[in-house]
N, C-alpha and C positions, 0 to 999 in steps of 0.2 A: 514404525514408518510414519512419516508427516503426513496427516490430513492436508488434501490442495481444496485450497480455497479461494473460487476467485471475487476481485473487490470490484466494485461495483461506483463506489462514490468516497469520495476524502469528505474533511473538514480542515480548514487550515486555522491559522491562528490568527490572520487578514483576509477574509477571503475578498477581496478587492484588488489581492497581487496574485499575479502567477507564479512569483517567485518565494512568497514565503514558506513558512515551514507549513511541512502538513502534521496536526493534532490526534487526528483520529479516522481511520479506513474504515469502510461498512461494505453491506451487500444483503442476499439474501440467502434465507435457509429453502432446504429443499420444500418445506412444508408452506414458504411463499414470505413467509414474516420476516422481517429486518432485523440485521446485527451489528454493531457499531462495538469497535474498540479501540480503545488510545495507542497511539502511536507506541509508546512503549509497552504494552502489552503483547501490541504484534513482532518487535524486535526480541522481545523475550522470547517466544514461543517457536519464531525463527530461529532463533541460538540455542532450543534446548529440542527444537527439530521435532514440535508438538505440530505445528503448521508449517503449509508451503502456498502462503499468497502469488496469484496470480491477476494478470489483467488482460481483457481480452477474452478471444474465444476463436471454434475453432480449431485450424491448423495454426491460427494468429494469436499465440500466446505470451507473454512476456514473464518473467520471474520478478516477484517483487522481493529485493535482495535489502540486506544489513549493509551501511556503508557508514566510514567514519572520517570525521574532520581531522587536519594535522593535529588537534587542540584534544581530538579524544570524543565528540560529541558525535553521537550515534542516531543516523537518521535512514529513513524511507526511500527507495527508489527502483527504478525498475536495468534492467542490464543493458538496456538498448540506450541510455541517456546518452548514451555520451554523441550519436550519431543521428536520431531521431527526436522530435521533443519529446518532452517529460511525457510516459504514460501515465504515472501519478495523476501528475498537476493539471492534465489535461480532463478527469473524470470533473461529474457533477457533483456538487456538495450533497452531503448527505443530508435528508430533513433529521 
């Protein structure tokens, strides 16, 4: 079963757009200290169903899903996008 883990802050690869790509997800551990991994690390670990990223809290949870370009390119998002903005793109940068 997938460890749920939820994200706390991205990094993107402009962090000056809201629209570009995001690089790397973080958060923290129960023990308080900070985890930061690359965006393909968390899409791997999603697809071999090691982890189940989330954002939010609460009964206010969102899934952070695997989703792909017509071209094949494999990126970060949460299930609500298509109706509410990005809960991704809307966290704080990770330090």
């Amino acid at each position: 079963m997938a460890k749920r883990i939820q994200v706390f802050c991205i990094n993107k690869t402009n962090s000056k757009s809201r629209h570009e790509a995001i690089s790397h997800i973080g958060g923290k551990k129960a023990d308080g200290s900070r985890w930061r991994i690359s965006t393909q690390a968390a899409i791997n670990g999603i697809e071999t169903r090691k982890w189940n990223f989330y954002v939010g809290g609460g009964d206010q949870t969102v899934d952070v899903l695997v989703w792909q370009t017509p071209q094949g390119h494999k990126f970060l998002r949460t299930g609500h996008d298509m109706t509410i903005p990005d809960d991704l793109l809307s966290l704080p940068e990770c330090p």
